[in-house]
C-alpha positions as MATLAB code, in Angstrom:
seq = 'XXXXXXXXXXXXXXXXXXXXXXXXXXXXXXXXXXXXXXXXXXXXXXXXXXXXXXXXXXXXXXXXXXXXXXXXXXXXXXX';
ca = [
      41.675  -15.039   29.957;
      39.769  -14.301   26.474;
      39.148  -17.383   25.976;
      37.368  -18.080   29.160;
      35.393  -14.591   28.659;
      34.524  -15.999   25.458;
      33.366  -19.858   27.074;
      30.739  -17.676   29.240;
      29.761  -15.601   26.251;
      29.089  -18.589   24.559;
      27.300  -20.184   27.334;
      25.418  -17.085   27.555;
      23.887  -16.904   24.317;
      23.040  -20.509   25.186;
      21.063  -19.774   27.906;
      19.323  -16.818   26.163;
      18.373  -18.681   23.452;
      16.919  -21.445   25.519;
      15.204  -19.086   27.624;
      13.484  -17.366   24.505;
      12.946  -20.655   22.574;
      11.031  -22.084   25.909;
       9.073  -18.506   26.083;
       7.320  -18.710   22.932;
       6.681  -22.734   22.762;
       4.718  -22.334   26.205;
       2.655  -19.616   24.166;
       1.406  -22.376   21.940;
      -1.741  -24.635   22.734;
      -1.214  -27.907   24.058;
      -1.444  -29.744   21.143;
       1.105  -27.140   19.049;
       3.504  -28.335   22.594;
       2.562  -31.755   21.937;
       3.446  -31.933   18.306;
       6.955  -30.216   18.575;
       8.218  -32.416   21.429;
      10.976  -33.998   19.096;
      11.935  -30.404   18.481;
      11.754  -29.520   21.835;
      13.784  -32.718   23.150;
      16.116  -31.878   20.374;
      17.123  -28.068   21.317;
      17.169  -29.224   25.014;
      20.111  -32.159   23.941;
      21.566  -29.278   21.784;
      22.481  -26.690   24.229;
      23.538  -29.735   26.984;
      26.017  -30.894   24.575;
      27.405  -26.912   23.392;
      27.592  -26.199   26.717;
      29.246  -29.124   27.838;
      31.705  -28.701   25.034;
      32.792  -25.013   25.384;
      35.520  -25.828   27.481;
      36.921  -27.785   25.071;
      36.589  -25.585   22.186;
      39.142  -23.697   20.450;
      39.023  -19.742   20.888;
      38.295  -19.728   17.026;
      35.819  -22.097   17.259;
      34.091  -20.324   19.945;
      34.455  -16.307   18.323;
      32.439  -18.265   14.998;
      29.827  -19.717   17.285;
      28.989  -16.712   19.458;
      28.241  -15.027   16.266;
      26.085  -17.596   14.746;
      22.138  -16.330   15.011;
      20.423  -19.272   17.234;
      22.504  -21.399   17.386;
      20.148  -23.809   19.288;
      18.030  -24.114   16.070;
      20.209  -23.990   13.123;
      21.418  -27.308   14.366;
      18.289  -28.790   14.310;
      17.546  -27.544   11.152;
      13.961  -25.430   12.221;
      16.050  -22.213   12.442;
];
């Protein structure tokens, strides 16, 4: 059971993350959007493939990455 709690947790802070990271790059100009589209494309294929992998990630695994601060971006390196 705790380690499905922690799955949705997980795919929680995905979501929220997502949400917020898609809030402030529609607050940029047009051109600003433009210009981070590899970012953009990048976080997007980042949170498919986390979330897609929760299931299959240990409980340990999954405690260390709930507590990681966005997540989405420290794998791309812009965090």
């Amino acid at each position: 059971m705790y380690k499905k709690q922690l799955e949705q947790a997980f795919c929680l802070k995905l979501s929220r993350e997502l949400a917020i990271f898609r809030y402030e790059i529609l607050k940029k100009e047009k051109d600003a959007i433009y210009e981070a589209a590899y970012q953009i494309d990048s976080i997007i294929s980042i949170y498919e493939l986390l979330a897609e992998m929760s299931g299959r990630l240990s409980t340990e695994t999954l405690e260390a990455a709930v507590m990681i601060p966005d997540i989405l971006t420290f794998f791309t390196g812009s965090g």
